[in-house]
DSSP file (Angstrom, degrees, kcal/mol; ACC not computed):
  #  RESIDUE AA STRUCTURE BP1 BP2  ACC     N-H-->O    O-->H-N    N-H-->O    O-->H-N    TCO  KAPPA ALPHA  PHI   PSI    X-CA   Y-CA   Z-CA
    1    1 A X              0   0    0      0, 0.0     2,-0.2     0, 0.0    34,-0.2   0.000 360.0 360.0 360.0 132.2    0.0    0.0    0.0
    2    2 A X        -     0   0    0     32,-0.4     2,-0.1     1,-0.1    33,-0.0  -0.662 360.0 -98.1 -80.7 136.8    1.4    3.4   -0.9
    3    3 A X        -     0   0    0     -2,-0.2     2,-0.3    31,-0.1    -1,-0.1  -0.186  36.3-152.1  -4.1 122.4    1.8    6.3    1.3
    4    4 A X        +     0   0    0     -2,-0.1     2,-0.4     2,-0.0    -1,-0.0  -0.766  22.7 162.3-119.6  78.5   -1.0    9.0    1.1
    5    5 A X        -     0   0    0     -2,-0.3     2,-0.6     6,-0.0    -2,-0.0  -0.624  21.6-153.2-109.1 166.5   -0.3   12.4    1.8
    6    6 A X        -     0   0    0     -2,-0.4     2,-0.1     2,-0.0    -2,-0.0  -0.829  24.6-107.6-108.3 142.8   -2.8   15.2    0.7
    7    7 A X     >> -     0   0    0     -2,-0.6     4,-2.5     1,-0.1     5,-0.5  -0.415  39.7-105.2 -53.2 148.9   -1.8   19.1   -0.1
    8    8 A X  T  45S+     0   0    0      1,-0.2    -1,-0.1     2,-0.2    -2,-0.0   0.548 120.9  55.3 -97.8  22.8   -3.0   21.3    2.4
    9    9 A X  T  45S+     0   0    0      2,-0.1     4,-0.4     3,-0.1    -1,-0.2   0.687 106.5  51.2 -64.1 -43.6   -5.5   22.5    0.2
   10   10 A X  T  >5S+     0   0    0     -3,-0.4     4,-2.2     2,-0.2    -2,-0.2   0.702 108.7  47.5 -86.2 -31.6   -6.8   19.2   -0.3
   11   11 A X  H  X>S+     0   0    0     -4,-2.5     4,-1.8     2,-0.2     5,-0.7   0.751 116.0  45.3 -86.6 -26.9   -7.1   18.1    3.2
   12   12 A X  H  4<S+     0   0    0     -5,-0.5    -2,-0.2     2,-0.3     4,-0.2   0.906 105.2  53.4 -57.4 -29.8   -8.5   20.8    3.9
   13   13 A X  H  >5S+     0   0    0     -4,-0.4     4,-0.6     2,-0.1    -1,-0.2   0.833 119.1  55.0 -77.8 -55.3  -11.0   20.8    0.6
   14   14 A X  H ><5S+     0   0    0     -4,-2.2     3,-1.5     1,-0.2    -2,-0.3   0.836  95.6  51.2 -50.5 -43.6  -11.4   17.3    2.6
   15   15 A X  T 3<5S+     0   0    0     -4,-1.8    -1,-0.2     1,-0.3    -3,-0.2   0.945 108.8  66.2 -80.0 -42.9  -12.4   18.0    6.4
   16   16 A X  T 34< +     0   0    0     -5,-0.7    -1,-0.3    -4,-0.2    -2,-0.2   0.719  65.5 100.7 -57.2 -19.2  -15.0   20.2    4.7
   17   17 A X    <<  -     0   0    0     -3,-1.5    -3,-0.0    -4,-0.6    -4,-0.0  -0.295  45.6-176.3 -84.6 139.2  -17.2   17.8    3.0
   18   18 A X        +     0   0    0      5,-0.0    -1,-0.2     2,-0.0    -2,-0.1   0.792  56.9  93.4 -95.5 -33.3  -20.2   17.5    5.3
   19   19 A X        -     0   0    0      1,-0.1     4,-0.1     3,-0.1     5,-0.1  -0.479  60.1-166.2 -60.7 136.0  -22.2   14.5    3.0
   20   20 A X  S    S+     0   0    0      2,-0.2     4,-0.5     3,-0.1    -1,-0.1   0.373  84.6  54.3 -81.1  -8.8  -20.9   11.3    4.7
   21   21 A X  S  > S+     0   0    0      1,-0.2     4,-1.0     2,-0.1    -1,-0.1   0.863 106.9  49.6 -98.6 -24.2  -21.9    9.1    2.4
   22   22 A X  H  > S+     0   0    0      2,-0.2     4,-2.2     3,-0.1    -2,-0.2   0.704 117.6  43.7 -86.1 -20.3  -19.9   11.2   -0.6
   23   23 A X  H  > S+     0   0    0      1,-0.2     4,-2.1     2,-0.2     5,-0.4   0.938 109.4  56.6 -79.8 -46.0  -16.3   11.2    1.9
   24   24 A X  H  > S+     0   0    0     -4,-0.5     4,-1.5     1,-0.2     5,-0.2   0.898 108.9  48.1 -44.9 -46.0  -17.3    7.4    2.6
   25   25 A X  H  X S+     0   0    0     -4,-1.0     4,-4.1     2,-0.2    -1,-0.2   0.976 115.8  44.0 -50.3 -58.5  -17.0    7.3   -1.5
   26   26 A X  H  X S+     0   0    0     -4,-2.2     4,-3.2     2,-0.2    -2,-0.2   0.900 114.1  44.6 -55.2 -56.9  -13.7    9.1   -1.5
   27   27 A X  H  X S+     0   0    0     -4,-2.1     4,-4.2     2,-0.2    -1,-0.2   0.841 114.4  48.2 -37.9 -60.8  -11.9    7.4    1.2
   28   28 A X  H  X S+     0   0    0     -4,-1.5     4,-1.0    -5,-0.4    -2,-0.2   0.994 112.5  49.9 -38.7 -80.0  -13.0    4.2    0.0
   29   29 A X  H >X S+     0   0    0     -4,-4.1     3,-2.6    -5,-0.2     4,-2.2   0.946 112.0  56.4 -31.6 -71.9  -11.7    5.3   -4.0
   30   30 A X  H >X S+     0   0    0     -4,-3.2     4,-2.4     1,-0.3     3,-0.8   0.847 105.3  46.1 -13.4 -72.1   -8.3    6.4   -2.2
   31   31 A X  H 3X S+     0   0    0     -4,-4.2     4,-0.9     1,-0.3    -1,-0.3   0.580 106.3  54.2 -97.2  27.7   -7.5    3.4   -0.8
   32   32 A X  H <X S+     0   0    0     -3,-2.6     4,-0.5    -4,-1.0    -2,-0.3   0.732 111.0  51.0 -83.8 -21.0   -8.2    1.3   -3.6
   33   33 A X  H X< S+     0   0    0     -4,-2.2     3,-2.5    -3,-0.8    -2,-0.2   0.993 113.3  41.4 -68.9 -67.9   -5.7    3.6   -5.5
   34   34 A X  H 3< S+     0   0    0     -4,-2.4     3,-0.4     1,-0.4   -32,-0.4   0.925 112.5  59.5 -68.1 -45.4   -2.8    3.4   -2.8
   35   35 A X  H 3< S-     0   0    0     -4,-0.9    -1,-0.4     1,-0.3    -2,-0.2   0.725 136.5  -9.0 -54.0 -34.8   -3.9   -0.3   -2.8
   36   36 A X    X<  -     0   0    0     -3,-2.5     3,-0.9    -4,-0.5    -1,-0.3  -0.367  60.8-167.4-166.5  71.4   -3.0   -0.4   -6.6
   37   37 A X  T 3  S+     0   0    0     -3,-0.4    -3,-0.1     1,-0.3    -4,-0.1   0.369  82.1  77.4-123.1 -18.3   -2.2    3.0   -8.5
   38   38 A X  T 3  S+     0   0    0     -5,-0.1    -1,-0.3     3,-0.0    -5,-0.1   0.544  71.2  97.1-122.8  50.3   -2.5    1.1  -11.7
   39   39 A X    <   +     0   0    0     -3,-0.9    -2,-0.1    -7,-0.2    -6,-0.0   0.356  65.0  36.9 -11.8 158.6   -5.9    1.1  -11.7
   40   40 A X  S    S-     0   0    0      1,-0.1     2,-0.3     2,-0.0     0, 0.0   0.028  85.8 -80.4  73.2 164.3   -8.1    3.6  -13.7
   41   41 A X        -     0   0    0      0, 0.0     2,-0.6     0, 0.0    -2,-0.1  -0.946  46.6-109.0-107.3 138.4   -7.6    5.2  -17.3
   42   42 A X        -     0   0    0     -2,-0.3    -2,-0.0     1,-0.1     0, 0.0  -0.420  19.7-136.3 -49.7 110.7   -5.2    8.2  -17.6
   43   43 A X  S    S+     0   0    0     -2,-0.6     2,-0.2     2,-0.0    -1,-0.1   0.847  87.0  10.0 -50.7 -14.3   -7.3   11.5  -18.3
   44   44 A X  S    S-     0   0    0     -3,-0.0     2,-0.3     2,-0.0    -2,-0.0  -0.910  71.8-128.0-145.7-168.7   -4.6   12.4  -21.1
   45   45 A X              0   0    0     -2,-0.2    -2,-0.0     1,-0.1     0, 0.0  -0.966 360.0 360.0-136.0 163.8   -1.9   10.9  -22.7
   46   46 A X              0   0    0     -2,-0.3    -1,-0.1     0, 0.0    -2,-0.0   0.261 360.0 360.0-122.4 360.0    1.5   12.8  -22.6
């Protein structure tokens, strides 16, 4: 499992979300990404 640190924009963009059921989403998405990062499509290609 990979290491997860946020920007402090981004936790901060985090503590805010008040819906539980949409942080419950994120959190969940997160650590299936540290669980495996190559998951997903890339949004562009470089």
């Amino acid at each position: 499992m990979a290491e997860i640190r946020f920007l402090p924009p981004a936790a901060k963009f985090f503590k805010k979300i008040k819906d539980k059921k949409l942080k419950k989403i994120f959190e969940s998405t997160i650590k299936l990404i540290a669980d495996d990062p190559t998951i997903g499509e890339a949004k562009s290609e470089i």
